[in-house]
DSSP file (Angstrom, degrees, kcal/mol; ACC not computed):
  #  RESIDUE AA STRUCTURE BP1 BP2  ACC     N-H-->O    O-->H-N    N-H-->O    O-->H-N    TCO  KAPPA ALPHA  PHI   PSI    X-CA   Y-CA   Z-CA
    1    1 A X              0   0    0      0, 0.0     2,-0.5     0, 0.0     0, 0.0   0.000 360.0 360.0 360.0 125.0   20.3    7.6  -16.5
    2    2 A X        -     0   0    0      1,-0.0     2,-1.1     2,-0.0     0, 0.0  -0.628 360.0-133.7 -95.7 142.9   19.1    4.1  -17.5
    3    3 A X    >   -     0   0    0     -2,-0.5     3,-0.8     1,-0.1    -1,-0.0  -0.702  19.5-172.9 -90.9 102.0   21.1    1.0  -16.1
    4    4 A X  T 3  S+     0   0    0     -2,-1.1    -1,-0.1     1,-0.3    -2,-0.0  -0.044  73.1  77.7-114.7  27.8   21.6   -1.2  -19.1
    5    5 A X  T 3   +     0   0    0      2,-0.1     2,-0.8     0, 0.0    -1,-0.3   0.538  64.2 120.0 -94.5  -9.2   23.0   -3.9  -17.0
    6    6 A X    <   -     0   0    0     -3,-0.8    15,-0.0     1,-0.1    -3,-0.0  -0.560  63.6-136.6 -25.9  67.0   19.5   -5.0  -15.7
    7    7 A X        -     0   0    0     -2,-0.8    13,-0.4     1,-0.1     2,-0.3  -0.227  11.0-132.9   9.9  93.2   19.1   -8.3  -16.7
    8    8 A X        -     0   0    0     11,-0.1     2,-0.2     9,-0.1    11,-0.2  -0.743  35.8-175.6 -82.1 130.4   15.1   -9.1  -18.3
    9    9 A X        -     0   0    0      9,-0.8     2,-0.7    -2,-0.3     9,-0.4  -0.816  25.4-120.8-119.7 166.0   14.0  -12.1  -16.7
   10   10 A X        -     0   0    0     -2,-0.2     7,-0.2     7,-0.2     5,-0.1  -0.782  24.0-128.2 -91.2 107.2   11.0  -14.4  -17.0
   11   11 A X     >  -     0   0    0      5,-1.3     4,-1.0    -2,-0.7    20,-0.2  -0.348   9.3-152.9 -65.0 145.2    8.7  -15.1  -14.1
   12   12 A X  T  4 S+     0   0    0     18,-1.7    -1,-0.2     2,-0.2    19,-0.1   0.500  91.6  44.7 -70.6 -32.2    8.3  -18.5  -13.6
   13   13 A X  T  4 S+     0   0    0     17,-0.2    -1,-0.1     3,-0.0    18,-0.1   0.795 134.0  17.4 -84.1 -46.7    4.6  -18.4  -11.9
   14   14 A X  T  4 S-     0   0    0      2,-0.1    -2,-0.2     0, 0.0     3,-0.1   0.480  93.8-126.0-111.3  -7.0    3.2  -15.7  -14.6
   15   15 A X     <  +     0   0    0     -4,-1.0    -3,-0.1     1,-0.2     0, 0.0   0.446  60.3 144.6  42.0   2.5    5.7  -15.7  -17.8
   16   16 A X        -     0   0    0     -6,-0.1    -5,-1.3    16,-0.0     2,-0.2  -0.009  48.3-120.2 -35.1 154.3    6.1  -12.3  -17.5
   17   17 A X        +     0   0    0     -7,-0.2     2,-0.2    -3,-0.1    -7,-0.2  -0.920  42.4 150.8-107.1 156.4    9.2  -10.3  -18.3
   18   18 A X        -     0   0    0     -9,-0.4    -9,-0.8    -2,-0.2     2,-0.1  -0.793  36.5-121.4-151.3-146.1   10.8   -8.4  -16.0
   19   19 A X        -     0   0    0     -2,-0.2   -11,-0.1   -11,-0.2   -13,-0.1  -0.513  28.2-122.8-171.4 130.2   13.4   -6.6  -14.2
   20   20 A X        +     0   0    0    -13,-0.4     4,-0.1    -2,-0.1   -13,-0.1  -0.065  47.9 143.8 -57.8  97.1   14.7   -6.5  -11.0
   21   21 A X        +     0   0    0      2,-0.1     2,-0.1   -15,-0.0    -1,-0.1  -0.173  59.3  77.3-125.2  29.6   14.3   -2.5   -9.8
   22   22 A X  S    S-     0   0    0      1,-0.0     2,-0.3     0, 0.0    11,-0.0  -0.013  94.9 -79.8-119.3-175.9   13.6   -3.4   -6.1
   23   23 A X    >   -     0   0    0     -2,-0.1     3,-1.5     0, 0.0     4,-0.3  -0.882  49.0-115.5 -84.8 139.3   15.5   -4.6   -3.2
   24   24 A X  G >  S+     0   0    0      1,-0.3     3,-0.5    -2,-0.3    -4,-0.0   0.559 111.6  63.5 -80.6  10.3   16.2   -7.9   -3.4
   25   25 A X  G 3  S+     0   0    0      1,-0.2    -1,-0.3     3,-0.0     3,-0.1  -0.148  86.9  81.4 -86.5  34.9   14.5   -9.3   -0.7
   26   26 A X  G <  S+     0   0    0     -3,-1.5     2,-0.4     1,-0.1    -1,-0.2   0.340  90.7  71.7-109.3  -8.6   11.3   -8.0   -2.7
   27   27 A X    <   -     0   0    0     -3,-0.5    -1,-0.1    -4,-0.3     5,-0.1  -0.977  68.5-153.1-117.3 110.4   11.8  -11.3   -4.8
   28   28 A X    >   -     0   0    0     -2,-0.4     3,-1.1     4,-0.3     8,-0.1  -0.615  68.5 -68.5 -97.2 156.0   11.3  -15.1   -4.1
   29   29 A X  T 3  S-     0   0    0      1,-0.2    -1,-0.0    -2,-0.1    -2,-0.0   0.592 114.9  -7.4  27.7 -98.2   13.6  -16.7   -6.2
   30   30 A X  T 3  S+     0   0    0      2,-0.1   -18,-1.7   -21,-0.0     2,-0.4  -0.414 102.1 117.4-139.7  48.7   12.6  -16.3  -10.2
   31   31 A X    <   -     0   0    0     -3,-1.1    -3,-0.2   -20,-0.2   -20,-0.1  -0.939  67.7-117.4-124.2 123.2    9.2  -14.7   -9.4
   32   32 A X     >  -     0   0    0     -2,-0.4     4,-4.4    -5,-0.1     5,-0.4   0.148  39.3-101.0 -13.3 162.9    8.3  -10.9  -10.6
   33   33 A X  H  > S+     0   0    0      1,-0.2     4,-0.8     2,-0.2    -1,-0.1   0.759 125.4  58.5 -92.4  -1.6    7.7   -8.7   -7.9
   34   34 A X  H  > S+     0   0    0      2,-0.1     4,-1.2     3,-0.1    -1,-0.2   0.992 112.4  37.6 -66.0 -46.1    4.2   -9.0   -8.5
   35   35 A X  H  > S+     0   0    0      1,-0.3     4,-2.0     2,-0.2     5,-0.3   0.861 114.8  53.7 -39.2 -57.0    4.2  -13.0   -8.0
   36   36 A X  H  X S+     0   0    0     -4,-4.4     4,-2.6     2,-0.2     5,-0.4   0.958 103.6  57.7 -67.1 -36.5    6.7  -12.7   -5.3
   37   37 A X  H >X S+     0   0    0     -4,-0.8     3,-1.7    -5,-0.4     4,-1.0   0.935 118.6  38.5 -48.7 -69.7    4.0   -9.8   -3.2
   38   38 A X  H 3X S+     0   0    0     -4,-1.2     4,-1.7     1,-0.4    -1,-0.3   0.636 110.6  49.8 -84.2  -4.4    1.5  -12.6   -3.3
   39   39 A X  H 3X S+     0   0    0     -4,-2.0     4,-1.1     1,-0.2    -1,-0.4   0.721 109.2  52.3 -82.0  -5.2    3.1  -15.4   -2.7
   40   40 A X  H << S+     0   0    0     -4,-2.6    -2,-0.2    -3,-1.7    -1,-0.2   0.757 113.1  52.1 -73.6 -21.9    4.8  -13.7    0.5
   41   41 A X  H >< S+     0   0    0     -4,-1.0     3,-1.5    -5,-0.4    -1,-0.2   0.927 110.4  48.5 -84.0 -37.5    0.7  -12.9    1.3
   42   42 A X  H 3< S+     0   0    0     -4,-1.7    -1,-0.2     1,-0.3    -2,-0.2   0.865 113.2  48.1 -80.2 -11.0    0.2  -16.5    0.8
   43   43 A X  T 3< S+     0   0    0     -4,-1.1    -1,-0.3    -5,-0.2    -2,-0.1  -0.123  77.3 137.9 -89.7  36.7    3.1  -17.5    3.0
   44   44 A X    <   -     0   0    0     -3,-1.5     2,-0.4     1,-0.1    -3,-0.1   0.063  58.8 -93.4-106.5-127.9    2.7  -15.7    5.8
   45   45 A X     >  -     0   0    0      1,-0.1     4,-3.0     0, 0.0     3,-0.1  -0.838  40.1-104.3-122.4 153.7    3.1  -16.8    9.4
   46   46 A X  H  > S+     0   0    0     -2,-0.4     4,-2.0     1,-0.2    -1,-0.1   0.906 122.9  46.2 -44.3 -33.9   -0.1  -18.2   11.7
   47   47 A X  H  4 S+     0   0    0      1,-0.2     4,-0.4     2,-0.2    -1,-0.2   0.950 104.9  56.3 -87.2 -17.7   -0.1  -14.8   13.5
   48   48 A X  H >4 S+     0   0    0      1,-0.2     3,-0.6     2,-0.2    -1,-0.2   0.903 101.5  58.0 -29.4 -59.8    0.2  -12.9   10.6
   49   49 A X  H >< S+     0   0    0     -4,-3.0     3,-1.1     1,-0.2    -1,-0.2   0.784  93.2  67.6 -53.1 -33.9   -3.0  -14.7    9.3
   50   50 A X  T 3< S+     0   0    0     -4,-2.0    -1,-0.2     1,-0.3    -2,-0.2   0.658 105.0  45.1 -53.6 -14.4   -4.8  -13.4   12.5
   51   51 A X  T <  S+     0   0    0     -3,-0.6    11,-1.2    -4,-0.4     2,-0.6  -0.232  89.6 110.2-127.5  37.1   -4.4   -9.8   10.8
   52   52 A X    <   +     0   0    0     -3,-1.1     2,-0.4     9,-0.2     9,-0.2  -0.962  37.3 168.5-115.9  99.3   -5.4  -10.8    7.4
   53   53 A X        +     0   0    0     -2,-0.6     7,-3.4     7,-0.5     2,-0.4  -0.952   3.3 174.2-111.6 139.9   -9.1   -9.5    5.7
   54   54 A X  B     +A   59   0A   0     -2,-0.4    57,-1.3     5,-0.2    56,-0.6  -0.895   5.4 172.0-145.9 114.7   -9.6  -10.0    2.5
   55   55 A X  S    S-     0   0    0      3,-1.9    58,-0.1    -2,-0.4    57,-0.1  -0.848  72.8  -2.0-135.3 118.2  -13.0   -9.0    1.6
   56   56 A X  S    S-     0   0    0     -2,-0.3    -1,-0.2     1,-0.0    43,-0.1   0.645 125.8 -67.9  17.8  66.1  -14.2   -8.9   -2.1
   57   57 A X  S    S+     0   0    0      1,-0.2    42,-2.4    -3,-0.2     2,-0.5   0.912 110.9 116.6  48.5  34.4  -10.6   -9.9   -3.1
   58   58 A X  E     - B   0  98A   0     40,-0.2    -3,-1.9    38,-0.0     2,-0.4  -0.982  59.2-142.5-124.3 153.1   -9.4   -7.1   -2.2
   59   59 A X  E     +AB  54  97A   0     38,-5.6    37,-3.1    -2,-0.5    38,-0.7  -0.665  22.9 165.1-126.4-178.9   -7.0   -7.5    0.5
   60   60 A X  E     - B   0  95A   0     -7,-3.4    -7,-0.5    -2,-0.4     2,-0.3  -0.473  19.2-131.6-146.3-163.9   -6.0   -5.7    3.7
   61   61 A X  E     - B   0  94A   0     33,-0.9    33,-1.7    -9,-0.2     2,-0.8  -0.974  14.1-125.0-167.9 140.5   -4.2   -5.9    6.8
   62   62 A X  E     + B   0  93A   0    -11,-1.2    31,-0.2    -2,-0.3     3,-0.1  -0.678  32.4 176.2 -81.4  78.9   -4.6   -5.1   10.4
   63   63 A X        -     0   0    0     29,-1.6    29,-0.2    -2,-0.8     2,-0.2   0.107  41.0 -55.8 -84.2-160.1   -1.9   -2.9   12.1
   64   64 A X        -     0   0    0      1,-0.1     3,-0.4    27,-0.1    -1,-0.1  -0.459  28.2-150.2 -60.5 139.3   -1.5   -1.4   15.6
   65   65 A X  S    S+     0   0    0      1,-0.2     3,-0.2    -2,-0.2    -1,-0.1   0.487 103.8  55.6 -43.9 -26.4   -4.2    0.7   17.2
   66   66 A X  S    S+     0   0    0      1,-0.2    -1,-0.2    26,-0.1    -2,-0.1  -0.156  73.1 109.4-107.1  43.4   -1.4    2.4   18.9
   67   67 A X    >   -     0   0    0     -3,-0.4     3,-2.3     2,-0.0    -1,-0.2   0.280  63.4-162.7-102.4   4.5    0.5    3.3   15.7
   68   68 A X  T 3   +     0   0    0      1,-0.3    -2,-0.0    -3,-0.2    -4,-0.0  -0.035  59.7   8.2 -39.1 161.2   -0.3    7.0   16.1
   69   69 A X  T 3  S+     0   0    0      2,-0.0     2,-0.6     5,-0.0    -1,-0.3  -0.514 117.5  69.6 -90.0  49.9   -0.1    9.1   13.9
   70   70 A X    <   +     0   0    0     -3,-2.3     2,-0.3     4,-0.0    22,-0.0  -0.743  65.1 162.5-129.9 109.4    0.6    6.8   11.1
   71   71 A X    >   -     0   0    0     -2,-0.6     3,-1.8    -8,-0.0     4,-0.4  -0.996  44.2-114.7-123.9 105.0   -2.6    5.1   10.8
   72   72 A X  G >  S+     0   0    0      1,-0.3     3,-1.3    -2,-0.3    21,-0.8  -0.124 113.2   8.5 -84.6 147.7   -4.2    2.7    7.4
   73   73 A X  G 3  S-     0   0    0      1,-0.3    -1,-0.3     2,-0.2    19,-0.1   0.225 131.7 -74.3  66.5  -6.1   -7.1    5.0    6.3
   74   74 A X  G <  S-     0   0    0     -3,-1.8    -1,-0.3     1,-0.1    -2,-0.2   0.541  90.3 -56.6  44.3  52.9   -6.1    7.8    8.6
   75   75 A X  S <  S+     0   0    0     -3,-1.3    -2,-0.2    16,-0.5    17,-0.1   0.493  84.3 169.1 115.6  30.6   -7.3    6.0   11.6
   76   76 A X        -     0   0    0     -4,-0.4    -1,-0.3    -5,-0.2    17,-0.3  -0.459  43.3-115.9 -61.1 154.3  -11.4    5.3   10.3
   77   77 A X        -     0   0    0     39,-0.1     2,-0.3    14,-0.1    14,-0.2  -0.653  38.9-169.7 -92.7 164.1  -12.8    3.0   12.6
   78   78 A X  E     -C   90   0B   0     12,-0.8    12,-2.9    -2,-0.2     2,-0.5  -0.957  12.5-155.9-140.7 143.1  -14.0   -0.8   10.9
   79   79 A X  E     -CD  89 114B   0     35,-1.0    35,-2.0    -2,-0.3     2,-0.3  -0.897  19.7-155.4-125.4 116.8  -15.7   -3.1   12.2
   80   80 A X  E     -CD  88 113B   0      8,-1.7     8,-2.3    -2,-0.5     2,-0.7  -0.570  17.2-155.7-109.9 146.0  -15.1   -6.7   10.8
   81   81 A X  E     -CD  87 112B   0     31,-1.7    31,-1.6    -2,-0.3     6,-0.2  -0.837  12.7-158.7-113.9  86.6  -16.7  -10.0   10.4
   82   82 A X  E >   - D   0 111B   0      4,-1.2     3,-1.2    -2,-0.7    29,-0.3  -0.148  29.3-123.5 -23.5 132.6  -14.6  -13.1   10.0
   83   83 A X  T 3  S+     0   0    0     27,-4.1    28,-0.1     1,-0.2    -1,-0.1   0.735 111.7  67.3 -65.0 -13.6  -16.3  -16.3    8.4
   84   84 A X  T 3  S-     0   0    0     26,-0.5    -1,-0.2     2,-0.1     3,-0.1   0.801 122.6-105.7 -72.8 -18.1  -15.1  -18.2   12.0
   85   85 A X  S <  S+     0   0    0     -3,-1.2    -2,-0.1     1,-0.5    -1,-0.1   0.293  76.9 144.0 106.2 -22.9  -17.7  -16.0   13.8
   86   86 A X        -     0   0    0      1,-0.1    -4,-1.2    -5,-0.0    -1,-0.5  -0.535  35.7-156.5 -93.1 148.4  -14.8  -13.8   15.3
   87   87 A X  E     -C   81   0B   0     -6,-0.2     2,-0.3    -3,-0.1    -6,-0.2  -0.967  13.8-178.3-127.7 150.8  -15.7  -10.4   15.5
   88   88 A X  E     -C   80   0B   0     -8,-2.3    -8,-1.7    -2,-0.4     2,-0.5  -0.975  17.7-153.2-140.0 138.0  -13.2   -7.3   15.5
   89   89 A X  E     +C   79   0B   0     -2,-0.3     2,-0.4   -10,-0.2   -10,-0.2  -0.891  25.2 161.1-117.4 128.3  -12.9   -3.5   15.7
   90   90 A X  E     -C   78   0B   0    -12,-2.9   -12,-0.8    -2,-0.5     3,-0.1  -0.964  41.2-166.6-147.1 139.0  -10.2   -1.3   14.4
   91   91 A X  S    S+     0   0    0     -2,-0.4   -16,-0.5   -14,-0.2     2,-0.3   0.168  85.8  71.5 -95.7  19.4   -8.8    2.1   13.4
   92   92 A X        +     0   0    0    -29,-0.2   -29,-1.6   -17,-0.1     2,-0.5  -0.631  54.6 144.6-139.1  87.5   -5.8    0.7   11.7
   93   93 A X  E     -B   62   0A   0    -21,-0.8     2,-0.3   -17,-0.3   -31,-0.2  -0.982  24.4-166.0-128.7 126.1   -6.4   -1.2    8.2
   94   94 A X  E     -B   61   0A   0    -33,-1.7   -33,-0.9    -2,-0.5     2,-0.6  -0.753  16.0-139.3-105.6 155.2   -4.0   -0.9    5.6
   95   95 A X  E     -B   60   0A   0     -2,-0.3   -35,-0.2   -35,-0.2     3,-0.1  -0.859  18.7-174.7-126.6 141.3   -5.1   -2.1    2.6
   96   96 A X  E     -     0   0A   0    -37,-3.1     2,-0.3    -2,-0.6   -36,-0.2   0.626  48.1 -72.8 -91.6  -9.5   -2.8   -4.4   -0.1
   97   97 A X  E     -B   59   0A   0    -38,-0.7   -38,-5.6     2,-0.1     2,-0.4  -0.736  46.5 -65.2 129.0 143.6   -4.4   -4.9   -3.0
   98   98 A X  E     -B   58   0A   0     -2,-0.3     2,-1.0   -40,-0.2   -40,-0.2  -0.847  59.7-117.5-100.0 145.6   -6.8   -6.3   -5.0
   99   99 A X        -     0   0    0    -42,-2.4     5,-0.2    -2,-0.4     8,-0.1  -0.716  33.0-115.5 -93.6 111.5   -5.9  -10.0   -5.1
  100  100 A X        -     0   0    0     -2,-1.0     4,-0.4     1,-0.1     3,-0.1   0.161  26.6-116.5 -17.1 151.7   -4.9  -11.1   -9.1
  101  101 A X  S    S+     0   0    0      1,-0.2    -1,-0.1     2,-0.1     4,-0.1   0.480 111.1  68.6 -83.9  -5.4   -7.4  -13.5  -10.3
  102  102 A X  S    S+     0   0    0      1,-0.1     3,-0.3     2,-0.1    -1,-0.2   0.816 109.4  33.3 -89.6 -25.9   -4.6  -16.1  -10.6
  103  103 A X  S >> S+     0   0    0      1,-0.1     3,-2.8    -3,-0.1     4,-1.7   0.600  84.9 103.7-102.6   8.3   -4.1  -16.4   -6.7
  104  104 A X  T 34 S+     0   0    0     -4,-0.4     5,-0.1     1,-0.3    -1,-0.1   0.546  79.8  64.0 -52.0 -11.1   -7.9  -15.7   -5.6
  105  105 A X  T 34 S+     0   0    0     -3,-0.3    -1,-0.3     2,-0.2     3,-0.2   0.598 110.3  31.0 -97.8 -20.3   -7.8  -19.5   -5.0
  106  106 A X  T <4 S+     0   0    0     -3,-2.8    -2,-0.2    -4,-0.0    -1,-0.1   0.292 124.7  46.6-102.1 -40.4   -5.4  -19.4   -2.6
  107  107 A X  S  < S+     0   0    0     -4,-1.7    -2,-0.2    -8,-0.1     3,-0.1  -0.385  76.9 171.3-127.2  49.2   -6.4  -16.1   -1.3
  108  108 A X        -     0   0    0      1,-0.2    -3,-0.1    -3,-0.2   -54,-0.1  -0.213  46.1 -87.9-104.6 154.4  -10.1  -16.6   -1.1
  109  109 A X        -     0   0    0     -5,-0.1    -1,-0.2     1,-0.1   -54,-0.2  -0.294  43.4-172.4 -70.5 131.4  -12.2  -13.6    0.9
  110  110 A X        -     0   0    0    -56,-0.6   -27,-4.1    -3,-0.1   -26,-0.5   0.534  51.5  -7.0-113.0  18.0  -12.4  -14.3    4.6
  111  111 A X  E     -D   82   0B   0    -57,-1.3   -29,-0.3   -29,-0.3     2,-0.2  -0.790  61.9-137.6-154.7-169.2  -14.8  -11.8    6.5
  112  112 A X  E     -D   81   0B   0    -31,-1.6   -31,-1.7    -2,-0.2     2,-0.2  -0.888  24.8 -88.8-148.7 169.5  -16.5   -8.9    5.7
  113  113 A X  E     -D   80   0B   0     -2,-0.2   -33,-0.2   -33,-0.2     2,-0.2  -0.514  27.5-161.9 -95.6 175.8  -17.3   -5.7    7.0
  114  114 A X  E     -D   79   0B   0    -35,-2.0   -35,-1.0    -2,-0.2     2,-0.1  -0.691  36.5 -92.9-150.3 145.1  -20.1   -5.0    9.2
  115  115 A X        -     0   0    0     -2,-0.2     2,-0.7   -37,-0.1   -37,-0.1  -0.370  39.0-136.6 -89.5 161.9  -21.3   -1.2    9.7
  116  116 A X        -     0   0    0    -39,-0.1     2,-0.1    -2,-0.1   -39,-0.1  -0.843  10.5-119.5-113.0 110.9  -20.0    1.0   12.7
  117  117 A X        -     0   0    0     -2,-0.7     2,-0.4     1,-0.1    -2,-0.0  -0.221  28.7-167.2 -48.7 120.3  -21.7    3.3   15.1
  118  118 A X        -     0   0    0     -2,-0.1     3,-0.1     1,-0.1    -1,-0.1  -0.929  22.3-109.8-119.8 125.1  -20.6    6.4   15.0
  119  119 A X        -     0   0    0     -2,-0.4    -1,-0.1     1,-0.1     3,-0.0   0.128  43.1 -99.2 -33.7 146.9  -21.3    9.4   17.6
  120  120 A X        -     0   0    0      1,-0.1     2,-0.5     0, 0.0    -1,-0.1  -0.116  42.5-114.4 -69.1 173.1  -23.6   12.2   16.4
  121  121 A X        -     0   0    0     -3,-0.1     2,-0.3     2,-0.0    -1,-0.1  -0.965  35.2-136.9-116.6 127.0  -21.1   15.3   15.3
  122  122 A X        -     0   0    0     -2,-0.5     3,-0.1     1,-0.1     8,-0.0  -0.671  24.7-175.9 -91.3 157.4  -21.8   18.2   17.9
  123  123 A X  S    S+     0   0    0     -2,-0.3     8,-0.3     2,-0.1     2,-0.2   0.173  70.3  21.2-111.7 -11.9  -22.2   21.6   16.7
  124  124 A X  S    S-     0   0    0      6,-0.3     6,-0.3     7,-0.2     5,-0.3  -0.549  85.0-101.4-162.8-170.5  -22.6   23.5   20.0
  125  125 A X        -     0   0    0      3,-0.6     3,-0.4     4,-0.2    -2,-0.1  -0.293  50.9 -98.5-117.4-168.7  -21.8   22.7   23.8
  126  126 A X  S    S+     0   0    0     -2,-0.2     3,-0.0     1,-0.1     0, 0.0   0.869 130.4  66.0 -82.5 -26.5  -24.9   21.5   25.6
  127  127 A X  S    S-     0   0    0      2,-0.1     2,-0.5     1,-0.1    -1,-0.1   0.417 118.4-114.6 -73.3 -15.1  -24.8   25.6   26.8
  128  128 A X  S    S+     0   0    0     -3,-0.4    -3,-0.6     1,-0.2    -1,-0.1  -0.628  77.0 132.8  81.6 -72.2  -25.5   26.5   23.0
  129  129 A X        -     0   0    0     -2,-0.5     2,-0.2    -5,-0.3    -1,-0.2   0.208  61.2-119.2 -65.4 132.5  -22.2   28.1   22.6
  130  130 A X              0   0    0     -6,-0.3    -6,-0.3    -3,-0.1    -1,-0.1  -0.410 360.0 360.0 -66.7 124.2  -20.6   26.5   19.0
  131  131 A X              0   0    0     -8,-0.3    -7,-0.2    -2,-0.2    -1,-0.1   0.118 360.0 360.0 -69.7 360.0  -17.4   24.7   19.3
């Protein structure tokens, strides 16, 4: 059944039309819910920012390590390189999005990642016996 009391509105950042099928705290103001996703990214809080990669525009996020078992990537390790020099390791990166070319200015790439050593994959015990 369609709800044909939905109100099409215009975003104000993008002229799109749209209409509001969300929760409404999914929405700044008179923004589409794409507009409103990035301006929420561009707004977000200093510590927030600490947990922010965006590397080739696309961008990502740092959760918990201890988030078992719900894990961004299903827990792959990354190991990342900040432009500041800071360097970081994780098994919990969610990824957001590729960032629209209309806020890339805003939302401009700030690390990349850097490769991670990973243990050889045993086959056998040291004894021979197969695992």
């Amino acid at each position: 059944m369609t709800d044909t009391n939905k109100k099409v509105e215009t975003c104000e950042l993008c002229g799109s039309e749209f209409t509001r099928i969300c929760e409404p705290e999914s929405y700044i103001e008179n923004l589409c819910f794409d507009c409103s996703f990035w301006t929420k990214k561009i707004n977000i809080s200093e510590a927030d920012e600490a947990r922010r990669v965006i590397v080739d525009a696309q961008h990502y996020r740092i959760g918990h390590n201890n988030s078992w078992p719900f894990r961004g990537f299903g827990g792959r390790s990354y190991k990342i390189l900040f432009n500041t020099g800071r360097t970081i390791e994780t098994s919990c990166l969610w990824h957001q999005g590729k960032v629209p070319d209309r806020f890339k200015k805003s939302l401009p790439d700030n690390a990349v990642f850097i490769s991670v050593e990973t243990a050889p994959v045993l086959t056998a015990s040291a004894d021979g016996i197969p695992f």
